[in-house]
Structures are given as C-alpha cells and as structure tokens.
N, CA, C and O atoms as a DFTB+ gen file, in Angstrom:
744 C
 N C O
     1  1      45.932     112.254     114.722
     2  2      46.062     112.468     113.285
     3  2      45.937     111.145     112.516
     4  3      45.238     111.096     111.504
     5  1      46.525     110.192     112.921
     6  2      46.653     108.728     112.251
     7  2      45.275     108.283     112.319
     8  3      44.669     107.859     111.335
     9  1      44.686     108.397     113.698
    10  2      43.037     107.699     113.860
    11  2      42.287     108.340     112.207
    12  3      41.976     107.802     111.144
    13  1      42.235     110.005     112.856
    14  2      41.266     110.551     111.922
    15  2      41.383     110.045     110.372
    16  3      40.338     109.821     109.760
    17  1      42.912     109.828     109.602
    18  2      43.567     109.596     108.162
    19  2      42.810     108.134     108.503
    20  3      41.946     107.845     107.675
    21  1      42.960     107.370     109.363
    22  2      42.399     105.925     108.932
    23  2      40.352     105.680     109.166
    24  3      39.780     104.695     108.701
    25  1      39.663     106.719     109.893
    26  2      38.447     106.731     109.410
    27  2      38.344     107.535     108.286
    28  3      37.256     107.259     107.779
    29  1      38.708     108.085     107.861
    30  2      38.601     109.078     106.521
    31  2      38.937     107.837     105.375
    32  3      38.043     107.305     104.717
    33  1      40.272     107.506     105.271
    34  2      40.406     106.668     104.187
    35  2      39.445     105.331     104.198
    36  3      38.733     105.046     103.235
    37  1      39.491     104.772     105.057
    38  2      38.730     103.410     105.142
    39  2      37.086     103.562     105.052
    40  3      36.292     102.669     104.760
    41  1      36.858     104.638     105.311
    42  2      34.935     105.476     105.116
    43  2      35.283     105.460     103.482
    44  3      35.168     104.441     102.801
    45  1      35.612     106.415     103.095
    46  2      36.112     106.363     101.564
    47  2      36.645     105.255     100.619
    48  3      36.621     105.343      99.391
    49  1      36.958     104.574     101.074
    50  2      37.389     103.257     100.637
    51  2      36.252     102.435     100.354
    52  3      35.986     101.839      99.311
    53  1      35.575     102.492     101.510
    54  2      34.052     101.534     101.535
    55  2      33.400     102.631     100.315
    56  3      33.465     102.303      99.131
    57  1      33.142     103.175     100.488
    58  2      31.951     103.940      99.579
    59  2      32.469     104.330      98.223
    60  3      31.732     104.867      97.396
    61  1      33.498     104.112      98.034
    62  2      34.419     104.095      96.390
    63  2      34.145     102.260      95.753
    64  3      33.802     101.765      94.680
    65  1      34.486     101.789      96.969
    66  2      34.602     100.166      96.481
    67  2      33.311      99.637      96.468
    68  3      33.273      98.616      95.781
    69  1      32.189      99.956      96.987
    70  2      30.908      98.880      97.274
    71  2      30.672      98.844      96.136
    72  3      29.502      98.497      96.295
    73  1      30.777      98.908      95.027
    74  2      29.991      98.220      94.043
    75  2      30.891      96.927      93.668
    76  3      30.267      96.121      92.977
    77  1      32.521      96.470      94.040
    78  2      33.257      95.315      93.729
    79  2      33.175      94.798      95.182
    80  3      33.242      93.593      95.429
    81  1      33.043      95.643      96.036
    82  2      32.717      94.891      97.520
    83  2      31.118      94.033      96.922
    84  3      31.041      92.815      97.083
    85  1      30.170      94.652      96.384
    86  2      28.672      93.981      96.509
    87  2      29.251      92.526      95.243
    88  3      28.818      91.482      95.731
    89  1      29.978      92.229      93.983
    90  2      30.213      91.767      93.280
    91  2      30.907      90.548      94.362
    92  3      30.329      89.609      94.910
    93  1      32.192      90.910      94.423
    94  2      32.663      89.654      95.428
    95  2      32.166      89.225      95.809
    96  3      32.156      88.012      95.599
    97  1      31.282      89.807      96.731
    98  2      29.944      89.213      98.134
    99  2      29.054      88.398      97.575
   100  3      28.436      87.558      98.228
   101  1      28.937      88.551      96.501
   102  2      27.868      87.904      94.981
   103  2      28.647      86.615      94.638
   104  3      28.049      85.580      94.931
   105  1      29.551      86.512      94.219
   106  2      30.812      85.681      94.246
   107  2      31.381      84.494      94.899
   108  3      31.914      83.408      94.671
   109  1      30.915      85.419      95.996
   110  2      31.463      84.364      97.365
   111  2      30.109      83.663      97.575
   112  3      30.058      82.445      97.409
   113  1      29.386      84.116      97.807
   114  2      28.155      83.346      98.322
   115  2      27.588      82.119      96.772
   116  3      27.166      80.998      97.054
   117  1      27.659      82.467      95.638
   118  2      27.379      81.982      94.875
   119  2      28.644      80.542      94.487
   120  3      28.321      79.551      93.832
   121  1      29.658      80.706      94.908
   122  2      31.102      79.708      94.544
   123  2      31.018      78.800      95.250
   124  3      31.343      77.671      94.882
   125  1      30.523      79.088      96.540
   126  2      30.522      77.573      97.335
   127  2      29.700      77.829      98.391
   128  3      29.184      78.943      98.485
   129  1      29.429      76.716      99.455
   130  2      28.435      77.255     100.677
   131  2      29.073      77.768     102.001
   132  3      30.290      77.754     102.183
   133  1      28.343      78.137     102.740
   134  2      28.888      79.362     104.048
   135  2      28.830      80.693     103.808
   136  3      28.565      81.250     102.743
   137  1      29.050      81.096     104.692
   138  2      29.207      83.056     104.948
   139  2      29.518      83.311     103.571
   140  3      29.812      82.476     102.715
   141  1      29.418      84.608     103.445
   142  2      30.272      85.455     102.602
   143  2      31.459      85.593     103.553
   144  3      32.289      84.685     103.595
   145  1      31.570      86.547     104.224
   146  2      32.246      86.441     105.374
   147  2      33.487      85.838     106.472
   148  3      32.919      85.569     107.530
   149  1      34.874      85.563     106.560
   150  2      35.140      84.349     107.419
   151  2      35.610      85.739     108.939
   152  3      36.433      86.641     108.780
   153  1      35.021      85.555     109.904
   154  2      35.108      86.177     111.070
   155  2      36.357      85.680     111.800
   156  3      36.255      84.704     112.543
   157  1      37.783      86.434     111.592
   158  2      38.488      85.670     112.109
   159  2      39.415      86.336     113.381
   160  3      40.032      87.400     113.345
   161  1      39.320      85.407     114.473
   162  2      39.827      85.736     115.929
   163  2      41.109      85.968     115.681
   164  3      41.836      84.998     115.464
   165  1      41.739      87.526     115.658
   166  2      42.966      88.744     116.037
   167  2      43.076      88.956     116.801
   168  3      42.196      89.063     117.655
   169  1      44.570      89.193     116.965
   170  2      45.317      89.803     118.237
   171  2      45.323      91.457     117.575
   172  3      45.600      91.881     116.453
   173  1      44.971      91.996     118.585
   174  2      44.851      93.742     118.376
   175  2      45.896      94.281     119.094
   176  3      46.895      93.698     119.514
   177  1      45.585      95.450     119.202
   178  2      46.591      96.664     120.464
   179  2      46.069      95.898     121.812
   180  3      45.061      95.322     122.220
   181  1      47.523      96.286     122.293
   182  2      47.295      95.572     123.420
   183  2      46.919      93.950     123.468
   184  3      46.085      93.529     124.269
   185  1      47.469      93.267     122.733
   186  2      46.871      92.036     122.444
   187  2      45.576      91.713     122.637
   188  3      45.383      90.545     122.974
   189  1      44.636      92.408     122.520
   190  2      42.800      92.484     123.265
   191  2      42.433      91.529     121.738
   192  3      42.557      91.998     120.607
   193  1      42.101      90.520     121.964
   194  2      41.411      89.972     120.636
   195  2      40.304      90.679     119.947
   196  3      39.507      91.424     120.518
   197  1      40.308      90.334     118.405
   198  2      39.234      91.402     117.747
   199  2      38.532      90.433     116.451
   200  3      39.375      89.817     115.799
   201  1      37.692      90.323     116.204
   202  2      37.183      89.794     114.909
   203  2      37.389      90.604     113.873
   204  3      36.787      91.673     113.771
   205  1      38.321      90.154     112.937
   206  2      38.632      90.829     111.607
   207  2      37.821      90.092     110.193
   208  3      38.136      89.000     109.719
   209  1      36.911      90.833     109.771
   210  2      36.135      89.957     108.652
   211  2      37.437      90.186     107.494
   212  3      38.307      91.052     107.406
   213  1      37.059      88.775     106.538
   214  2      37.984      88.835     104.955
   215  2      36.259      88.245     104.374
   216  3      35.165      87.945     104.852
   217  1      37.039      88.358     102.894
   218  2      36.118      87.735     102.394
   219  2      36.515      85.996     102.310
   220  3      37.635      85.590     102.001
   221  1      35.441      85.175     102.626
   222  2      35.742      83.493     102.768
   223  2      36.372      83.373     101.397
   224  3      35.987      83.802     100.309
   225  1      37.786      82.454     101.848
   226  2      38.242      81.888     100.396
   227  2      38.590      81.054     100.878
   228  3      39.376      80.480     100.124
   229  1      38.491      80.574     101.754
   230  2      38.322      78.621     102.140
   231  2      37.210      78.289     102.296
   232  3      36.242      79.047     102.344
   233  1      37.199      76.567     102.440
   234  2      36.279      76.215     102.437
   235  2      35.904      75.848     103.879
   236  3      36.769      75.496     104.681
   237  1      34.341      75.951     104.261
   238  2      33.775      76.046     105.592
   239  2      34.893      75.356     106.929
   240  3      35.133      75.906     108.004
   241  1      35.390      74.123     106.477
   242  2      35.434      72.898     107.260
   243  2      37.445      73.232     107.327
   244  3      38.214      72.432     107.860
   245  1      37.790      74.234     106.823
   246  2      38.959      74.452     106.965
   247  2      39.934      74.638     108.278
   248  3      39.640      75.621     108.958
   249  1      40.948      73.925     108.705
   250  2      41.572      73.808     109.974
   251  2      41.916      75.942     110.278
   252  3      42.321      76.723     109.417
   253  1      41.582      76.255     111.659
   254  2      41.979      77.868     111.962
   255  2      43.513      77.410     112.336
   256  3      43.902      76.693     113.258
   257  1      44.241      78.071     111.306
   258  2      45.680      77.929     111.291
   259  2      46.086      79.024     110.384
   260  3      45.371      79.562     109.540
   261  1      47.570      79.343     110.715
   262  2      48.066      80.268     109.370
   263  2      47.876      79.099     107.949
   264  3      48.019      77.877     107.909
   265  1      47.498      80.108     106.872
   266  2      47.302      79.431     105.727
   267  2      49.499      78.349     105.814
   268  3      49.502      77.123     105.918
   269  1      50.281      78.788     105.775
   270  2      51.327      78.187     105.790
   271  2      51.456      77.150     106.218
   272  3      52.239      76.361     105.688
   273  1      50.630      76.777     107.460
   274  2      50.913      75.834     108.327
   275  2      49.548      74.850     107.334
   276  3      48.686      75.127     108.168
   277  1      49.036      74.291     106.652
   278  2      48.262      73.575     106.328
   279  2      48.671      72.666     105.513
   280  3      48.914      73.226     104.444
   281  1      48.877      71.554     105.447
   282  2      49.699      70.397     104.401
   283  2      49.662      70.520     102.804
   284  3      50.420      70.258     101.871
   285  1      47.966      71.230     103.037
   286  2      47.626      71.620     101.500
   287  2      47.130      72.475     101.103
   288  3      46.065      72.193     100.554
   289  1      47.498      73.904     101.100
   290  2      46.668      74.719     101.442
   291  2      45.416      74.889     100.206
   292  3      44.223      75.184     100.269
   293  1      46.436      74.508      98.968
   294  2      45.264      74.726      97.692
   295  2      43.990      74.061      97.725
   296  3      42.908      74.488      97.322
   297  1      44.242      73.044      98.217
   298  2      42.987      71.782      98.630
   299  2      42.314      72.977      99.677
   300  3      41.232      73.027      99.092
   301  1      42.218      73.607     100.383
   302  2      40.754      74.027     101.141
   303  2      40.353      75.157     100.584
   304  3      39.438      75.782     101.119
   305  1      41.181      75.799      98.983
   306  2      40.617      76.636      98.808
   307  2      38.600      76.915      98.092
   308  3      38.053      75.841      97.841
   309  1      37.965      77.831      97.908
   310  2      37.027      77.640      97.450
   311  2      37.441      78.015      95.874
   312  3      38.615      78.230      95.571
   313  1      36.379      78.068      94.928
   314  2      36.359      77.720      93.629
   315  2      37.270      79.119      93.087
   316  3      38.190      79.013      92.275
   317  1      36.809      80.504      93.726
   318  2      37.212      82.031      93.653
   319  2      38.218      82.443      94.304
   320  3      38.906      83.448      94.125
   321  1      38.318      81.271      95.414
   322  2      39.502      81.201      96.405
   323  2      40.705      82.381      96.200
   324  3      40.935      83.544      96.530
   325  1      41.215      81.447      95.549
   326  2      42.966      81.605      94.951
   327  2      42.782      83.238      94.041
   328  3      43.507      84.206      94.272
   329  1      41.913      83.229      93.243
   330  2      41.640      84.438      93.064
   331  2      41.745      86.051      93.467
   332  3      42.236      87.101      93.051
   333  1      40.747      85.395      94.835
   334  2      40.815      86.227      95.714
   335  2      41.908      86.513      96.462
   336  3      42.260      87.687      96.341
   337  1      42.532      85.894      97.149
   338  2      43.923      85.841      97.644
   339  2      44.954      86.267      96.586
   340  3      45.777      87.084      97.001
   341  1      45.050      85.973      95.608
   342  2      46.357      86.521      94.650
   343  2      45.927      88.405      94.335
   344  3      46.853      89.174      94.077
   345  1      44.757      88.821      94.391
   346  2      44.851      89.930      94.027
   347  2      44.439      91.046      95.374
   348  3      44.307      92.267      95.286
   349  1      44.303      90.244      96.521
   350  2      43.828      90.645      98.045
   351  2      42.467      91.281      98.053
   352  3      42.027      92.274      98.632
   353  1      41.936      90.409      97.235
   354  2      40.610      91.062      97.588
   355  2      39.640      90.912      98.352
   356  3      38.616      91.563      98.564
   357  1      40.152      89.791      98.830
   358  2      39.553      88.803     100.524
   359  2      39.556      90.033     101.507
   360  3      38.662      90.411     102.263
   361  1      40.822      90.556     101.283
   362  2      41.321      91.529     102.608
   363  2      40.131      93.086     102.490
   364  3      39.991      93.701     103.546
   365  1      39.585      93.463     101.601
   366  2      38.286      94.764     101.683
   367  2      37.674      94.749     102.415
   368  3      37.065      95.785     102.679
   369  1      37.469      93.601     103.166
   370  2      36.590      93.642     104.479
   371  2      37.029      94.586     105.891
   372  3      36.323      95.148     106.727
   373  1      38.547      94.478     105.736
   374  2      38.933      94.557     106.632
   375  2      38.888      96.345     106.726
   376  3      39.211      97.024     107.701
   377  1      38.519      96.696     105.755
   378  2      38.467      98.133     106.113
   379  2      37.365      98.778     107.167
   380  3      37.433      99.885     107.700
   381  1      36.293      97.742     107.326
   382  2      35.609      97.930     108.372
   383  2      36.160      98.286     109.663
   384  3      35.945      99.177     110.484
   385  1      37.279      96.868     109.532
   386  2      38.199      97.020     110.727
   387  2      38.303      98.241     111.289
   388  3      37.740      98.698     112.283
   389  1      39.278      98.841     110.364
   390  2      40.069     100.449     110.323
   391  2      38.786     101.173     110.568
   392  3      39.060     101.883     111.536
   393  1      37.549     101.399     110.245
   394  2      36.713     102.537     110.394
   395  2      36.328     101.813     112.084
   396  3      36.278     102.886     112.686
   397  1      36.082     100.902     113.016
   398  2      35.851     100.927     113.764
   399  2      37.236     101.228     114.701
   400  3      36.793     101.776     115.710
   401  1      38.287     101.152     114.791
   402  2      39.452     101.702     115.389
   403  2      40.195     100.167     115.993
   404  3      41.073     100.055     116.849
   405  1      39.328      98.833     115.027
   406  2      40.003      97.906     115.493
   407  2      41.709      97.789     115.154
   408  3      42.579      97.319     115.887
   409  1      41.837      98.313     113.950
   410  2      43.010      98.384     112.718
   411  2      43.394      99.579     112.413
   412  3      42.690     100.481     112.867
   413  1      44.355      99.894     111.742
   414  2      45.000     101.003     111.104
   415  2      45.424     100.163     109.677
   416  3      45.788      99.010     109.446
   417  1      45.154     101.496     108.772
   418  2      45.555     101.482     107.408
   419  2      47.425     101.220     107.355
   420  3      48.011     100.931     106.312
   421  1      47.998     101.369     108.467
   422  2      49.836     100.645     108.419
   423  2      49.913     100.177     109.582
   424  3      49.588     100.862     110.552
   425  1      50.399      98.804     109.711
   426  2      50.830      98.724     111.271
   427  2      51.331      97.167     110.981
   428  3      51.673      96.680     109.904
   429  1      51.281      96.712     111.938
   430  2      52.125      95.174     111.800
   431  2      50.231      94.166     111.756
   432  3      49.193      94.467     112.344
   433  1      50.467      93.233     111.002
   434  2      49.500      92.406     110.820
   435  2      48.815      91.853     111.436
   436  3      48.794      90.637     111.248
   437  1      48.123      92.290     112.229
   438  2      47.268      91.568     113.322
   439  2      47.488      89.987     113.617
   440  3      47.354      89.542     112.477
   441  1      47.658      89.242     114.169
   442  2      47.650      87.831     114.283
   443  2      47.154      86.718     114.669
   444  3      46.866      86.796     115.863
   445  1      46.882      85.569     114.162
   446  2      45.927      84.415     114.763
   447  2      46.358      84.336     116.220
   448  3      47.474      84.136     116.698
   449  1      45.062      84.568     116.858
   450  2      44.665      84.004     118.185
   451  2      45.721      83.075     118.490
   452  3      46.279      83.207     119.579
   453  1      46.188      81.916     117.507
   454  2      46.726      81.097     118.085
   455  2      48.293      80.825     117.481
   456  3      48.899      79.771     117.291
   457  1      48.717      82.382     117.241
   458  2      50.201      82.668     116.919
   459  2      51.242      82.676     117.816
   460  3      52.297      83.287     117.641
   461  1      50.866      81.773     119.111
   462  2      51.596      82.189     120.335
   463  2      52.810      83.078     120.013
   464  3      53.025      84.209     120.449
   465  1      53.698      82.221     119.016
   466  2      55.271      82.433     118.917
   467  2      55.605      83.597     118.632
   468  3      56.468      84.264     119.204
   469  1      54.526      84.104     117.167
   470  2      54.804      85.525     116.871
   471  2      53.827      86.450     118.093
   472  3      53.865      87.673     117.958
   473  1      53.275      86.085     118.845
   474  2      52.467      87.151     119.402
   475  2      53.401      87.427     121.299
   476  3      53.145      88.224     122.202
   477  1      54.298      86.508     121.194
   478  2      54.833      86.353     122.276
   479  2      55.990      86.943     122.118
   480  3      56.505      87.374     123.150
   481  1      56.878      87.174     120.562
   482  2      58.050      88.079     120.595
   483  2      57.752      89.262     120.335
   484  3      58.556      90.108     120.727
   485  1      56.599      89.703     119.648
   486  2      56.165      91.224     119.450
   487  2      56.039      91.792     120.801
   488  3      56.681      92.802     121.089
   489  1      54.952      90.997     121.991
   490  2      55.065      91.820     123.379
   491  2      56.514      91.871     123.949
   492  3      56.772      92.856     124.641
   493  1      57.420      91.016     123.770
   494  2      58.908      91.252     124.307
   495  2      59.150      92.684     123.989
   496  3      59.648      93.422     124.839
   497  1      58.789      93.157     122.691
   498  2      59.588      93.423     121.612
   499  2      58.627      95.201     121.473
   500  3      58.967      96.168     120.791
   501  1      57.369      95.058     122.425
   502  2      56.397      96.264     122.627
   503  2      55.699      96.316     121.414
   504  3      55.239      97.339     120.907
   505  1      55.666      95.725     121.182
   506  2      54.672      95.855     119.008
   507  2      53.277      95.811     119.395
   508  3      52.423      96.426     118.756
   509  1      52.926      94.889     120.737
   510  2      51.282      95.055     120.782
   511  2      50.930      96.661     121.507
   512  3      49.823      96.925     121.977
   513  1      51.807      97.396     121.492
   514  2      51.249      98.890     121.580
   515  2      50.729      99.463     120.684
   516  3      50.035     100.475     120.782
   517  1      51.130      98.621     119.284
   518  2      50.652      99.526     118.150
   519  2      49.460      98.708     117.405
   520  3      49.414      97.507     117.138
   521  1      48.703      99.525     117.207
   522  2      47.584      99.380     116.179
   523  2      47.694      98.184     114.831
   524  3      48.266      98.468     113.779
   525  1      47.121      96.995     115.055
   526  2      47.458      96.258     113.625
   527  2      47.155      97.236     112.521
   528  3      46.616      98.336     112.639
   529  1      47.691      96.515     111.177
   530  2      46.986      97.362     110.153
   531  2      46.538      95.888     109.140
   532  3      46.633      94.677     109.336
   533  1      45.950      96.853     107.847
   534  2      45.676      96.179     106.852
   535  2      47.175      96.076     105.977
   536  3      47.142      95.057     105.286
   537  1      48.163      96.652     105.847
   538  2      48.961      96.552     105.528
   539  2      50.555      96.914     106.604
   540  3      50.346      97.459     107.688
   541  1      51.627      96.672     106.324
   542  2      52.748      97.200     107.347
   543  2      53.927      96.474     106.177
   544  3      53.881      95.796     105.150
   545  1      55.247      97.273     107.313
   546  2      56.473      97.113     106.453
   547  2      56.856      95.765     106.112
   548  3      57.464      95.595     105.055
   549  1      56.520      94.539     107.037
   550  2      56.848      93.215     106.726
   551  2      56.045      93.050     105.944
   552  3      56.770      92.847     104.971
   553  1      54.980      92.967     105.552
   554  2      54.163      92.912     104.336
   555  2      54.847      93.047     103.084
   556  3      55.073      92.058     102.387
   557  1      55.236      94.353     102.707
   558  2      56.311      95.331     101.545
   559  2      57.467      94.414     101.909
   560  3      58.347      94.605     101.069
   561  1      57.755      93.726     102.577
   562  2      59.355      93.025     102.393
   563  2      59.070      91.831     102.163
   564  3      60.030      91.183     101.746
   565  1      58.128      91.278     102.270
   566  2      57.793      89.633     102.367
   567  2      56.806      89.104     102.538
   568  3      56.734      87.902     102.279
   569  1      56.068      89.567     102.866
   570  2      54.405      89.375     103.313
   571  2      54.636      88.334     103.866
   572  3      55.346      88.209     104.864
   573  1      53.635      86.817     102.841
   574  2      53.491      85.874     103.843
   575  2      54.775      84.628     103.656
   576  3      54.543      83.464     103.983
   577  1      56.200      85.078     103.062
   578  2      57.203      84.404     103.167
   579  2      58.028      84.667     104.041
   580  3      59.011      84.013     103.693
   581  1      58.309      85.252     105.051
   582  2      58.764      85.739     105.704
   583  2      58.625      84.859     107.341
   584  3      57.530      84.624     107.853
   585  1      59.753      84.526     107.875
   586  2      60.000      83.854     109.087
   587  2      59.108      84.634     110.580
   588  3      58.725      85.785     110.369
   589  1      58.937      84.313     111.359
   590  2      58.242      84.883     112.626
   591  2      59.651      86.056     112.757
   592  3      59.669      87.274     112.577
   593  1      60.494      85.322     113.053
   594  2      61.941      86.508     114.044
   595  2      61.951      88.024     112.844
   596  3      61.813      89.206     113.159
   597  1      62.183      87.381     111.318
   598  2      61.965      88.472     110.349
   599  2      61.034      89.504     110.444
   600  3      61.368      90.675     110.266
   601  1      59.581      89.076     110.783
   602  2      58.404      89.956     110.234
   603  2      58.294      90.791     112.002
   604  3      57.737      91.862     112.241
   605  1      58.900      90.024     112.851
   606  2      58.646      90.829     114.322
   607  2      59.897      92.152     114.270
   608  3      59.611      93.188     114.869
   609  1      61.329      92.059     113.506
   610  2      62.319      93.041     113.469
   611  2      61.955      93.945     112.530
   612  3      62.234      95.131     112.705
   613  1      61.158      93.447     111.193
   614  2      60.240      94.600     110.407
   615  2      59.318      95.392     111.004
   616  3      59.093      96.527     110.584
   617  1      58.719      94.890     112.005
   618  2      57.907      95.557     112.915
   619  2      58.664      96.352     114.098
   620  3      58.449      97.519     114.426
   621  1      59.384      95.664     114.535
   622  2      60.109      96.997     115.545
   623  2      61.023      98.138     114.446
   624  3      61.117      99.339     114.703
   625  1      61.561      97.571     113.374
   626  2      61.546      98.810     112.335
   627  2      60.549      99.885     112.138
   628  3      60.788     101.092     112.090
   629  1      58.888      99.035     111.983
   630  2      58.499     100.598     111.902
   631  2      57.883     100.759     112.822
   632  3      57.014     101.617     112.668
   633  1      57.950     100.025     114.373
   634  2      57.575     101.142     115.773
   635  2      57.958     102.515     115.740
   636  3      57.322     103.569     115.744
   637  1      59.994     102.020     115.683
   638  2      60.862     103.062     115.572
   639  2      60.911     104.354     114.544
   640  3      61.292     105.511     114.723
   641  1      60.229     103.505     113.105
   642  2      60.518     104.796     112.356
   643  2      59.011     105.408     111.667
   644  3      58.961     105.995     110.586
   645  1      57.643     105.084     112.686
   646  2      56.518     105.510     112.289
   647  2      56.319     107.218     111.983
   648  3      56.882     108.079     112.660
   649  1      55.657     107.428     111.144
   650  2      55.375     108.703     110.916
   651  2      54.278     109.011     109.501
   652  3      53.883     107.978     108.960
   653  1      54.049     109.623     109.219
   654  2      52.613     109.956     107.952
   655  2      53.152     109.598     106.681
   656  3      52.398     109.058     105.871
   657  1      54.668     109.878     106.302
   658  2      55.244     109.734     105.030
   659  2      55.639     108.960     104.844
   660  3      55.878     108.673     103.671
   661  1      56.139     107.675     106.412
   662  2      56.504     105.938     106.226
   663  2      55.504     105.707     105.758
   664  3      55.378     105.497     104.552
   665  1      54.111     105.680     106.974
   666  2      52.489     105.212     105.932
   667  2      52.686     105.445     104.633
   668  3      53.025     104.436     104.013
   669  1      52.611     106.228     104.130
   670  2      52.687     106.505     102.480
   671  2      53.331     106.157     101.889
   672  3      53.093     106.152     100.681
   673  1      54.467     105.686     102.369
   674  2      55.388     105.031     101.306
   675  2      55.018     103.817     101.111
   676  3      54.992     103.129     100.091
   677  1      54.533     103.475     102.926
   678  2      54.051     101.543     102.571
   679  2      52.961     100.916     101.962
   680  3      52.878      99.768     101.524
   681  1      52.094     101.864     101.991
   682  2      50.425     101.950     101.477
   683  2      51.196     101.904      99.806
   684  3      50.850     100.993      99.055
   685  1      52.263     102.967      99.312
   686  2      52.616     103.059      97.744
   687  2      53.310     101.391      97.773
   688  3      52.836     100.671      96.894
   689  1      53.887     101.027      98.271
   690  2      54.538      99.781      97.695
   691  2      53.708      98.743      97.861
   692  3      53.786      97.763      97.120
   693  1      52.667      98.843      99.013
   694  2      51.596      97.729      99.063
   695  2      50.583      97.839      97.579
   696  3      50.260      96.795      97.012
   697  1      50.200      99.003      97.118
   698  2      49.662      98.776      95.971
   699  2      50.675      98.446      94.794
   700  3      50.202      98.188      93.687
   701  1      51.770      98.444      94.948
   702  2      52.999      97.672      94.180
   703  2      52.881      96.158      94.051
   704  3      52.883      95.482      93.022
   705  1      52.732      95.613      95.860
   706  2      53.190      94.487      95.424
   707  2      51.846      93.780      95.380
   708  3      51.956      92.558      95.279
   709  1      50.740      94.197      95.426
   710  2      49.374      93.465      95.267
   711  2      49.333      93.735      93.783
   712  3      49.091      92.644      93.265
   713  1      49.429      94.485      93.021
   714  2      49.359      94.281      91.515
   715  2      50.504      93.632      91.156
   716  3      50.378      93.383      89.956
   717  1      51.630      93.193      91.579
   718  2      52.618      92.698      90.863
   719  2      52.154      90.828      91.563
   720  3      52.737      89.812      91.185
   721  1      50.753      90.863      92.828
   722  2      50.662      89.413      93.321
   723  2      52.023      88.798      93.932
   724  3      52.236      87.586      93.983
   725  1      53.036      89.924      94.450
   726  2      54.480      89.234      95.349
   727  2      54.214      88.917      96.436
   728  3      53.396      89.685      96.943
   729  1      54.593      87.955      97.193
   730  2      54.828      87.167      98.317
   731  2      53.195      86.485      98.744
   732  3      53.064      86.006      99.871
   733  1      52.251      86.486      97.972
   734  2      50.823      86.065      98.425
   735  2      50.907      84.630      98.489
   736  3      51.564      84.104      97.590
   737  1      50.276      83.725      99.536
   738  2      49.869      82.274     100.044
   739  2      48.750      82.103      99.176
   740  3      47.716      82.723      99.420
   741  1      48.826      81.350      98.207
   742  2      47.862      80.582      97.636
   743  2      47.323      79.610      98.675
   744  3      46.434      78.814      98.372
C-alpha cells in the first residue's frame, strides 16, 4: 500500500511540478557553472547506497559533508543557493527517488555515505529496515538542528508508530514547516 501511495504521489508530483521543476533547472544552470543536478551518495534500506539527485545549490568545488559540518556554509553557496534551500526546492528532485522505490514520501532521511555515527546508531536501532523518505518525523521536529542521538529516537518513534495517517500528518506539517522556512541550513 505505502509503495503504490509513493509511485502515485511522486508520478503526480513530477507531472503537476515540471513546469517549476523546468524553471529551477533554468536557474540552476544559468546562476553558476556545473550540473543542474548534485548526485549525492545515500544510505538507503538496508544501508545499500543510492544516488539521490537535489537540485545543485553549492558550488562545484564544495567539501561532501553534512552542510553543518562546513566552517562556512554560506560561502559555498551558489548565487540561487540559499533560495533554494530556504524554500526546499533543491529537494523536487528527489521525487524521482520515490518513483524509482529508492525513497518513500515519509521515512527517516536518507544519509551521507559518510554519516558513520548516524548510520551506525540507526542499524543498532533497526531504522535501516525502513525506506528513507523525502520527508520523516525528525524533520517536523527539527530538521537540520537536531543532534544525531535526537533525530535517530525520532526515527525509532516512527518505526514504532508507522501507519497511512502518521504519513499524513507528517507530509501536513512538512508543508507547515517548509512555508514557515523552520529548522532549514542555509
């Protein structure tokens, strides 16, 4: 049931959005040089790594790190950068994700390849059983302020309390807190 709701929405999603998907893409390529594109190495189900496209809002030569961990992060942004990131519109790519069955529309946030710390208490903790998503409950509580130990107990929160009407509630507060721009990494 969850697969089918996340090719249905994320098919629909693409074909509602391509005309601000083709604009961005216009955007991006025109603001600075490189991809439209940044192809970035995820931890999936089962920890199986996956390439998750965003749209590029750094610049080419940028260190692969969580945006947090960077001394400066505003300095590598591109010109649309910050833009993009404050209203998540980097993240539309990722609905590809979800229509290929890399992602789910709720789940815990997929993670850099090189997240050992958080990717090493989620398997303690059984979280790489579940499907990343484009959005999940640590997201709705904190997104990207939120400590590793925090966002891994939000996640065994919603191992435990998954079901069609949690999705819906988190998908409703994720379009909450992306128009209100709460907890986003410039």
């Amino acid at each position: 049931m969850k697969r089918t709701l996340d090719f249905t929405l994320s098919a629909l999603g693409l074909l509602l959005l391509a005309l601000p998907i083709l604009f961005v893409s216009i955007a991006v390529k025109i603001s600075s040089k490189g991809p439209i594109f940044y192809w970035s190495n995820r931890v999936g189900r089962h920890n199986k790594l996956f390439s998750m496209p965003k749209f590029r809002s750094m610049l080419i030569d940028t260190p692969t790190v969580a945006t947090h961990l960077l001394a400066n992060p505003a300095s590598y942004l591109t010109p649309i950068g910050g833009f993009l990131r404050k209203t998540s519109l980097d993240e539309l790519p990722q609905l590809w994700s979800i229509l290929t069955g890399d992602m789910s529309l709720v789940g815990p946030r997929p993670a850099l390849f090189n997240q050992y710390d958080l990717i090493a208490l989620r398997t303690e903790n059984g979280i790489q059983l579940l499907a990343p998503g484009l959005t999940g409950w640590a997201q709705v509580n904190g997104r990207d302020d939120l400590p590793i130990d925090k966002k891994v107990a939000y996640d065994i929160e919603y191992r435990d309390r998954q079901s069609l009407l949690f999705d819906l509630q988190i998908l409703w507060l994720t379009v909450l807190k992306v128009i209100q721009r709460d907890g986003v990494s410039h």
